[in-house]
ChimeraX commands (.cxc) that place a marker at each C-alpha (Angstrom):
marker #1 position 2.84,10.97,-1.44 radius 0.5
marker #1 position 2.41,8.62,1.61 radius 0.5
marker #1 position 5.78,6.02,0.37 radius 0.5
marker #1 position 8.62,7.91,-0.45 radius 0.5
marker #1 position 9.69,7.54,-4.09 radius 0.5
marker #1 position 11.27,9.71,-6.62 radius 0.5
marker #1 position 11.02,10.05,-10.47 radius 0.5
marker #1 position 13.15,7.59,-12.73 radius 0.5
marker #1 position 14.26,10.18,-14.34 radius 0.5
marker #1 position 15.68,13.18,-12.41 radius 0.5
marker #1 position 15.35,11.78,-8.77 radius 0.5
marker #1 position 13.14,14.37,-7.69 radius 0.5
marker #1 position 10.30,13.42,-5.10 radius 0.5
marker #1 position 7.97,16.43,-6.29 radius 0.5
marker #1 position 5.47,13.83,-7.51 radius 0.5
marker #1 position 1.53,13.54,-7.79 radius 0.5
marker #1 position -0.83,10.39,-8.81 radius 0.5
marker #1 position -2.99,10.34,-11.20 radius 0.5
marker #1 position -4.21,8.71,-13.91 radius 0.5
marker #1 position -3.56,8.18,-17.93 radius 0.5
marker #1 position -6.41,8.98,-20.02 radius 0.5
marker #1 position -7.52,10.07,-23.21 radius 0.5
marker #1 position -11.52,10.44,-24.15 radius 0.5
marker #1 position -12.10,8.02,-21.28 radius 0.5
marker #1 position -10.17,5.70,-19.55 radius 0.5
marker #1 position -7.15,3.86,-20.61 radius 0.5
marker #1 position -6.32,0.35,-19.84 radius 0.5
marker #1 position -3.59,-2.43,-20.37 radius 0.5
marker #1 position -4.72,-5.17,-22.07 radius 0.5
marker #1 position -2.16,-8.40,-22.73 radius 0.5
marker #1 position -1.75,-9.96,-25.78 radius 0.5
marker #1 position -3.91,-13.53,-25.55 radius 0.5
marker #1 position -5.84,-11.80,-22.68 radius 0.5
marker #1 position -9.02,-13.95,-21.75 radius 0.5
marker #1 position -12.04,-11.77,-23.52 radius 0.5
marker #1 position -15.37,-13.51,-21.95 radius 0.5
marker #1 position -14.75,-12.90,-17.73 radius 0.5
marker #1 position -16.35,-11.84,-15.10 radius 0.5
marker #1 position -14.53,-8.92,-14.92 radius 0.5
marker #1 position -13.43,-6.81,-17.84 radius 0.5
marker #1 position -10.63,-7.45,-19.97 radius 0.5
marker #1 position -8.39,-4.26,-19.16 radius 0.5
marker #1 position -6.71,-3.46,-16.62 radius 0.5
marker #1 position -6.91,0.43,-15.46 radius 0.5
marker #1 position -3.16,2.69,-16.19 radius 0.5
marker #1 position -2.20,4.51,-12.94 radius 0.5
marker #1 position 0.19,6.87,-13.66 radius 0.5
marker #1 position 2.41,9.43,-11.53 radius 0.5
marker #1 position 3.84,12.69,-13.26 radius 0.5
marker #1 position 6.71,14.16,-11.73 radius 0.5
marker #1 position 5.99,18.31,-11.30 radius 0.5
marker #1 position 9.70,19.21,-11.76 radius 0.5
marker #1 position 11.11,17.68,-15.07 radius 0.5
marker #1 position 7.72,16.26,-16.65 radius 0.5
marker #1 position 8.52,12.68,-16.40 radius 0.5
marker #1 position 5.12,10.62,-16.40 radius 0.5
marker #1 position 5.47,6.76,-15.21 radius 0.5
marker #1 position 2.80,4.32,-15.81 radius 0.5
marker #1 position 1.47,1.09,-13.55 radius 0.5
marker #1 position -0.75,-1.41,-13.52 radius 0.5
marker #1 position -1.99,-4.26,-11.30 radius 0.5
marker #1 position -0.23,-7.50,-12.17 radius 0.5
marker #1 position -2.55,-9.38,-10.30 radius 0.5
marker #1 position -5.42,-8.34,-12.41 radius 0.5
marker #1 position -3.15,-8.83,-15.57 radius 0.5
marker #1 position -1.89,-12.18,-14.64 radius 0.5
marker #1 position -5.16,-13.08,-13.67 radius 0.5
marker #1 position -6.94,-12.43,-17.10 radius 0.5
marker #1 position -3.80,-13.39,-19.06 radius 0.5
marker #1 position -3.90,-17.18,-20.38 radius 0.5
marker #1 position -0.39,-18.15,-19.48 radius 0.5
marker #1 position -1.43,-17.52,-15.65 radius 0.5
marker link #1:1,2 radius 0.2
marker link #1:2,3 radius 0.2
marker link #1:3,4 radius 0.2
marker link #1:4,5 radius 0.2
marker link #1:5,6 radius 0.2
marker link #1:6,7 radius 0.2
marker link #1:7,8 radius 0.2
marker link #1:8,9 radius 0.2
marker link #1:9,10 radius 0.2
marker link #1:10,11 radius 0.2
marker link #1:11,12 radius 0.2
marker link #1:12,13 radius 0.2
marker link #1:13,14 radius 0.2
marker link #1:14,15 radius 0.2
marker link #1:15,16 radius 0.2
marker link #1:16,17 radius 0.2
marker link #1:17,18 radius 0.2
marker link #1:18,19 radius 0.2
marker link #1:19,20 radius 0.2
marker link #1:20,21 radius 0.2
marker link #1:21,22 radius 0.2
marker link #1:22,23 radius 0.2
marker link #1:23,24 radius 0.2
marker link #1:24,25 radius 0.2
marker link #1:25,26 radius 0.2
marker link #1:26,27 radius 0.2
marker link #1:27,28 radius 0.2
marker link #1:28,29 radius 0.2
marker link #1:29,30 radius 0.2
marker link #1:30,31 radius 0.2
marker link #1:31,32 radius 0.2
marker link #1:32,33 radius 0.2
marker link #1:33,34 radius 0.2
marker link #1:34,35 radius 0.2
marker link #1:35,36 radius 0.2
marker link #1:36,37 radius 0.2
marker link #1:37,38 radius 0.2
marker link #1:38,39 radius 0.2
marker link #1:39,40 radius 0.2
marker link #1:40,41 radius 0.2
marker link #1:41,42 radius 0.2
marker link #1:42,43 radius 0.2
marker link #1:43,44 radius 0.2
marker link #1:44,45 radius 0.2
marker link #1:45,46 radius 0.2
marker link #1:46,47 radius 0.2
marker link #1:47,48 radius 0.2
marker link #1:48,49 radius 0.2
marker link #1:49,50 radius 0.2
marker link #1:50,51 radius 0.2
marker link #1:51,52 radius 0.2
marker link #1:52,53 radius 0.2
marker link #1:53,54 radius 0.2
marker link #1:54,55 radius 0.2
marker link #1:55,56 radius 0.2
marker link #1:56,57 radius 0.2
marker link #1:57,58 radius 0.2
marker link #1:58,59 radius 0.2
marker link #1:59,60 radius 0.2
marker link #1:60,61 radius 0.2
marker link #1:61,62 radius 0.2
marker link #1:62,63 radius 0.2
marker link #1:63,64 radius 0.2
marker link #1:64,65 radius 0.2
marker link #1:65,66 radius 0.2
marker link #1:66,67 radius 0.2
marker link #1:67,68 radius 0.2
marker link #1:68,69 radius 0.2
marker link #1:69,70 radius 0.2
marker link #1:70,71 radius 0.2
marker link #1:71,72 radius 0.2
view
């Protein structure tokens, strides 16, 4: 991975990107979230799975999720 980082969980830096999905994509969508936009209401999961103890940590883009969140 270009930035060094290791897993939450063991410290190991044996990690790949990827992303979370089921039957098609998965996304993050905030309680209250504005439904009619321009863009869509989710926001896409990135995850990254750490090869050595299984460890799988999920992301998302707060700037898309503030932006379609009504408190924002």
């Amino acid at each position: 991975m270009s930035k060094e980082m290791s897993c939450l969980r063991c410290g190991s830096t044996n990690l790949k990107r990827g992303s979370f999905q089921s039957t098609g994509k998965v996304y993050f969508r905030a309680k209250g979230a504005k439904i009619l936009t321009l863009h869509t209401s989710g926001v896409a999961v990135n995850a990254i799975g750490c090869y050595d103890c299984g460890h799988v940590e999920l992301t998302i883009d707060p700037k898309k999720a503030k932006a379609l969140s009504k408190e924002s």
